[in-house]
N, C-alpha and C positions, 0 to 999 in steps of 0.2 A: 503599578504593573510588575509582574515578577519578572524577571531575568531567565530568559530560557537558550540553551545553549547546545550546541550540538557535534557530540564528537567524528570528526572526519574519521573515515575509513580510509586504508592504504591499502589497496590491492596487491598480495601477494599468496604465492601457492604455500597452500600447508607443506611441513615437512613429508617429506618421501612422496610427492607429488611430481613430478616431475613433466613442464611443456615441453612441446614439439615443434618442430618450426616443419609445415604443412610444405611439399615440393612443390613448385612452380606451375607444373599439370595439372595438381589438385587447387592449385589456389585463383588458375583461370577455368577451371571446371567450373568449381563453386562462383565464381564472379556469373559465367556463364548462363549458370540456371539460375542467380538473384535475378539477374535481368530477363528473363523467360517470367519467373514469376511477379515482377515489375510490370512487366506488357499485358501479364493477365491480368494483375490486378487494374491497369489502367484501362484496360477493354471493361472489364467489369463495372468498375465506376462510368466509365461513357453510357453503356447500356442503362444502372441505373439511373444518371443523369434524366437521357431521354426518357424514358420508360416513366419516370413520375412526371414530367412536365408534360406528356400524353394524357396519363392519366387525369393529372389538375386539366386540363384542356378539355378533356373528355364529359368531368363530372360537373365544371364550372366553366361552360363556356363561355370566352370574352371576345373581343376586339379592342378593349382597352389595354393602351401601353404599361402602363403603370401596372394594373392586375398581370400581365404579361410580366413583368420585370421581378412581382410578386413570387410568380408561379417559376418563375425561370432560378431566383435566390432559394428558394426551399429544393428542388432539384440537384442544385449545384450544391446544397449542404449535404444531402444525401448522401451523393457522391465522395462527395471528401470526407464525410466521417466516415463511410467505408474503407475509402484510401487508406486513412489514419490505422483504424486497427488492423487491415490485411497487412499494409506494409509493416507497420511496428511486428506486429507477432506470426507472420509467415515470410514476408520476402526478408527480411530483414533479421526473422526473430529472436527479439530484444523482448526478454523474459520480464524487467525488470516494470514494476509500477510505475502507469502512467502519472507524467509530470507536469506540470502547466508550463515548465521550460518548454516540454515536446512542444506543447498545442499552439505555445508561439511562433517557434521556427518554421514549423508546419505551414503555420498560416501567412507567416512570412514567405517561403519559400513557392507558395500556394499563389501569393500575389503578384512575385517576380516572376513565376510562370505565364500567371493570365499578359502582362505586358509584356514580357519576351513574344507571347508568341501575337499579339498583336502589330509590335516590330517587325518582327520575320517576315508576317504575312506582308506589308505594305512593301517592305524593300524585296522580296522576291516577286510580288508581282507589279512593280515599277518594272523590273528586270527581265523578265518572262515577259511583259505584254508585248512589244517588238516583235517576238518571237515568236507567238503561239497566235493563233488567229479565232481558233477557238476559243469562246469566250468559258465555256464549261471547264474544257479541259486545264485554260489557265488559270480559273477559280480554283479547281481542285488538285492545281500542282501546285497551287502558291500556300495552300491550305497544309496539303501531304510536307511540303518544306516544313512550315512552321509546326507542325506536330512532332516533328521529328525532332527540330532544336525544343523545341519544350517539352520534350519526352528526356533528352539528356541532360538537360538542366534538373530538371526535378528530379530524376534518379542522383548525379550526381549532389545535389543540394541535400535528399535526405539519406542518401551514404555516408555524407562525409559529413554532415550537419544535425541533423533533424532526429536522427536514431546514430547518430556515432557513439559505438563501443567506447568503453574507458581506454581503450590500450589508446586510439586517436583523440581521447582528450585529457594529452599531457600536461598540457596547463591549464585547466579546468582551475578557475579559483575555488576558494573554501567557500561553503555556502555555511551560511549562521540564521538561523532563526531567533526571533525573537516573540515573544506572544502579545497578545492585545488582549489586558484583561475585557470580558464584559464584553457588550455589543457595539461600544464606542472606542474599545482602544486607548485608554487611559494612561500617558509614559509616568516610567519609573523609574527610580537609580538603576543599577544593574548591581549585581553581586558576581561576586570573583572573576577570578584571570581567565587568560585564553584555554581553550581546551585541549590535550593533547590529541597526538595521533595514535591510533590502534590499529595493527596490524590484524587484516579480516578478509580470507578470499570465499568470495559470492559466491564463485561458483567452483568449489570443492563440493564433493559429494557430503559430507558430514554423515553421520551416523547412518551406520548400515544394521542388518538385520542383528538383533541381541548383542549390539555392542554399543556399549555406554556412551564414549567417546572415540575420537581420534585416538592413533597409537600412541603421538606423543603425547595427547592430555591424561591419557587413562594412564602414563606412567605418575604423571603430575598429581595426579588425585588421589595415587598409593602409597604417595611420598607423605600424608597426612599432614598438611600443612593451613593452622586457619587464615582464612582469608579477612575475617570479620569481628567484632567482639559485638557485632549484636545477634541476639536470639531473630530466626528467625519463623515467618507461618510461611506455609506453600500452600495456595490454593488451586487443585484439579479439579474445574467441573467436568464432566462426564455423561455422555447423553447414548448408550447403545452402542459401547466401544469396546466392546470384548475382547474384540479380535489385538487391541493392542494397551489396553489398560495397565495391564502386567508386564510390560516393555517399557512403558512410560515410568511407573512408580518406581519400579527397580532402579532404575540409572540414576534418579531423583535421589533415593537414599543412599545409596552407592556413593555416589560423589557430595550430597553436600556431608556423610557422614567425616570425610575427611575437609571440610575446608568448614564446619559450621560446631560450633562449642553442644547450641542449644538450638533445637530447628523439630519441627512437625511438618505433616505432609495433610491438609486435609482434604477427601476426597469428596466431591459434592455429587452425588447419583441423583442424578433431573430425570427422575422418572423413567428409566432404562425399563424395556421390557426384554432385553437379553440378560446375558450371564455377568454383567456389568457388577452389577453386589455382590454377588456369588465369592467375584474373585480378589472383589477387594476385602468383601471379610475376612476371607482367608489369609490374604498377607497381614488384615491387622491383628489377626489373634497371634499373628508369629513378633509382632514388632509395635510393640506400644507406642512408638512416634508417629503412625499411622491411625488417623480416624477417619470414620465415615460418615456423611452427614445422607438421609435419603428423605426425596421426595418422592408422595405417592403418585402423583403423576409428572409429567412435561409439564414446568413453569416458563422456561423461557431461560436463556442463559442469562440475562443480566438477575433474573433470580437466584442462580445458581452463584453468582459470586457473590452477590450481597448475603446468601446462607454462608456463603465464608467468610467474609469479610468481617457475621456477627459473633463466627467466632471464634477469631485469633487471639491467640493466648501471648504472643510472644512482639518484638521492636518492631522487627519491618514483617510486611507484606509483600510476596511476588506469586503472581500467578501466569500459569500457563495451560492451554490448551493439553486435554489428555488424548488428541488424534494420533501424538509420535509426529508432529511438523515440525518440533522443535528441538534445538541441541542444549539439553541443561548445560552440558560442558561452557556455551555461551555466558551465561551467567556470572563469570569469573570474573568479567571485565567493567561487570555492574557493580562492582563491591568498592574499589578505586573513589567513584564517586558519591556514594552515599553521603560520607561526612559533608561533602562541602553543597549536596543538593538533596533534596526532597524526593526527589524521586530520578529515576532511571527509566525512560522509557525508551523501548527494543520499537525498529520497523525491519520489515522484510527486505533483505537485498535476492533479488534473482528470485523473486516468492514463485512458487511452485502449485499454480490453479492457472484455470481455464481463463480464457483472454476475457470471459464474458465478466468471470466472477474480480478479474483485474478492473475492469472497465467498471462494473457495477460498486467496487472501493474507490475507483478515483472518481465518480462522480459523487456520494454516500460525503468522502473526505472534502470535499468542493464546497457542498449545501452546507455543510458543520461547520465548514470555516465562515460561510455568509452568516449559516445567522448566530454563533458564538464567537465568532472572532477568534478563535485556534487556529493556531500555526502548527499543527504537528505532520510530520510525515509521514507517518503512519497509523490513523486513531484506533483503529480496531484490531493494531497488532497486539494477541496473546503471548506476550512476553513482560511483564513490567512489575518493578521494584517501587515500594513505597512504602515510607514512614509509617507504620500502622496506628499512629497519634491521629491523624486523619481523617481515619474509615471509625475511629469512635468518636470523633468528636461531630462528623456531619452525620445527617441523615441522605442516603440515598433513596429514589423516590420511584426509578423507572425499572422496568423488569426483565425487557427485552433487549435487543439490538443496541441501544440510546443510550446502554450500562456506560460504554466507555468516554463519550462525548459526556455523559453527566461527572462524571467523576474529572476530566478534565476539565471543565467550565466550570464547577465549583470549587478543584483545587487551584486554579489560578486564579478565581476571585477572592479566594481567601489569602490573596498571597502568595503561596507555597514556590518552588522552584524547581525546574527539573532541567534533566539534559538527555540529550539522544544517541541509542549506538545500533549500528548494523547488526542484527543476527543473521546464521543460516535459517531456511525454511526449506523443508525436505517435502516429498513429495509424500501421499497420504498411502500406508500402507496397512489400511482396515475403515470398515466400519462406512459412512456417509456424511457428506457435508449437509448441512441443512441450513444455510447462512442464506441462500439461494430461493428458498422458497415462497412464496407470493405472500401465504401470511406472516411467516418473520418480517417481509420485507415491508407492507402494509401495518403491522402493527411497530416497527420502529418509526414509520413517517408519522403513523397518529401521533405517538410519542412527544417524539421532534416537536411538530408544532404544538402541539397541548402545551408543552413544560415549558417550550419556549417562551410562548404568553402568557405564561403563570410566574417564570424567572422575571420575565419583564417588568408583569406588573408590581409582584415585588420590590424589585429593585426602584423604580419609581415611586414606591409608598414608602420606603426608606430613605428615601434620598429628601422626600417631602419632610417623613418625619425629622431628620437630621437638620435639617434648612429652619425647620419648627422652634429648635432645641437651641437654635445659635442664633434665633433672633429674640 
């Protein structure tokens, strides 16, 4: 099994940034309306609570307990996976990719609630009954109690626990991954030392409109300094992105012109029916380290890199998205570890998409870990460095969505070694996502399973043939 490692991030403000410490009014303002929008989200989940266990009652009628306890568990999921994403990304909003950290504490804190308020209720209404004569009315004050302490447990629980900000988890340990080659997890030596820390804040704006970098990096990259002695390929696929193609390539040449000896840019046009070609021709007749590879129609993005991937000329490989989500200037922190890894793979801190298209990556990252046994924390982050030895000695086989889990699963059964670092991810300013759409997302699940039982059977006729060979 290879050794996979992963560089901790230090949260700190870029230069000429400068926090604020929020005055007192504004910081029980904003307390204020979390908990406003806490109580709506928890009316919300009660209503759908009810509302589906109506419904199951309505369309499948029972009297049996168990069908009852059936109907009452699917209800109560609803509810809470609701909970889950309102609070994470409105009462709370916590930008950052869903964790399986979160969905523990969650369900942890989800449990100390059901028995807190089980508790409440019995010692409030030991206490109450004396006192009230109505049996309704001390039902539903001993009820109204115990909603009330497990209304502030649970806010408190996922304030301070469940979705706590980094500034509240000061001693957060270092978290280290390691990979499980193959679909059994086969252990390995480990190679090299501990990792260091890199100084990286999430949530700095990062590049703004026609500026390459930050002020301090862009002074950094005029200082013409190499960071590298290998050659390297840049591959941009490119799918209808006009509006920001030429904001992307530019800053690409700009800066690794200073930190790279020898380096191309190729640009891979998937079928663009805008001015997408137009204008990358145009930059490459100005700059010969610019190519362009075109497809005549929409293949699919994992086409779109494997047309680059067939044809790098130069050491390493890194490719990135041509939307502008991304800060090339990131990049520089990749070059450190090359020597001593295989590859460098970027995940998103503070990623900047819709709660839906967050939630639709951590479940997408969830299935890939089940059924390949990958531990990475971000698979289908467009940021990533690799030994281009690699991409010609395997063959890649998927075309779609699947690109980046295939290239993982088969660089870690061959071995290979990589480690992880924070990028920024900027918010999209052109063009559309299309990662979203029902057939991308249908034709990466055929994928998935196809290759899966195809890697499988492979690997078990190999494993036969070897067992063959040594008896």
């Amino acid at each position: 099994m290879p050794n996979i490692s992963e560089v901790q991030t230090k949260v700190e403000a870029r230069p000429g940034i400068r926090g604020t410490v929020p005055s007192p009014a504004k910081s029980w303002s904003a307390s204020f309306w979390q908990i406003v929008r806490f109580g709506i989200v928890g009316t919300l989940n009660t209503t759908i609570d009810v509302l589906t266990l109506n419904i199951l009652l309505w369309r499948f009628p029972t009297h049996d307990a168990n069908s009852l306890l059936l109907y009452n568990s699917i209800a109560y999921t609803l509810g809470a996976l609701n909970s889950f994403g309102l609070n994470k990304y409105w009462t709370f909003k916590r930008r950052q990719a869903i964790t399986g950290g979160e969905l523990v504490r969650f369900a942890i804190v989800n449990i100390a609630g059901f028995l807190c308020n089980d508790s409440i209720i019995w010692i409030t209404a030991r206490i109450l009954h004396p006192l009230i004569a109505s049996n309704l009315l001390w039902a539903n004050a001993s009820k109204l109690t115990a909603l009330s302490g497990t209304m502030i447990l649970s806010y408190l629980g996922m304030r301070l626990w469940v979705f706590a900000s980094k500034s509240q988890e000061r001693t957060s340990p270092s978290f280290k991954v390691a990979a499980r080659a193959g679909f059994l997890g086969a252990a390995a030596p480990k190679r090299g030392v501990g990792t260091p820390h890199i100084p990286f804040s999430p949530n700095s704006p990062g590049r703004t409109e026609n500026q390459e970098c930050s002020d301090i990096d862009q002074t950094k990259v005029q200082e013409k300094r190499v960071l590298t002695r290998y050659s390297l390929s840049v591959i941009l696929p490119a799918h209808n992105e006009e509006a920001v193609i030429a904001d992307t390539i530019h800053p690409v040449i700009d800066t690794l012109t200073a930190w790279v000896q020898d380096f191309e840019v190729i640009v891979v046009n998937d079928g663009s029916k805008d001015a997408t070609r137009t204008i990358v021709e145009a930059i490459a007749a100005t700059d010969p380290r610019v190519r362009l590879i075109n497809h005549a129609t929409n293949q699919g993005y994992g086409a779109a890199l494997v047309s680059g991937f067939e044809a790098v000329t130069k050491d390493l490989v890194f490719f990135m998205d041509s939307d502008g989500q991304f800060d090339i200037c990131d990049l520089e922190r990749f070059f450190p570890f090359i020597g001593e890894y295989d590859a460098v793979l970027g995940y998103r801190i503070n990623r900047q998409d819709t709660w839906m298209r967050k939630l639709n990556a951590w479940g997408w990252k969830m299935l890939v870990s089940t059924v390949f046994g990958l531990h990475v924390r971000d698979v289908d982050c467009a940021f990533k460095l690799y030994r281009a030895d690699f991409f010609r000695e395997h063959r890649l086989e998927t075309r779609g969505a699947m690109i980046n889990a295939e290239i993982l699963y088969k660089f870690t059964r061959a071995g290979y070694t990589y480690t992880q670092v924070g990028v920024h991810h900027l918010p999209r300013r052109g063009g559309r996502a299309t990662g979203a759409k029902p057939a991308v997302i249908a034709r990466a699940f055929r994928e998935l399973f196809t290759y899966a039982w195809k890697w499988r059977a492979e690997e078990r006729k190999a494993r036969r043939a070897s067992k063959g060979r040594l008896e």
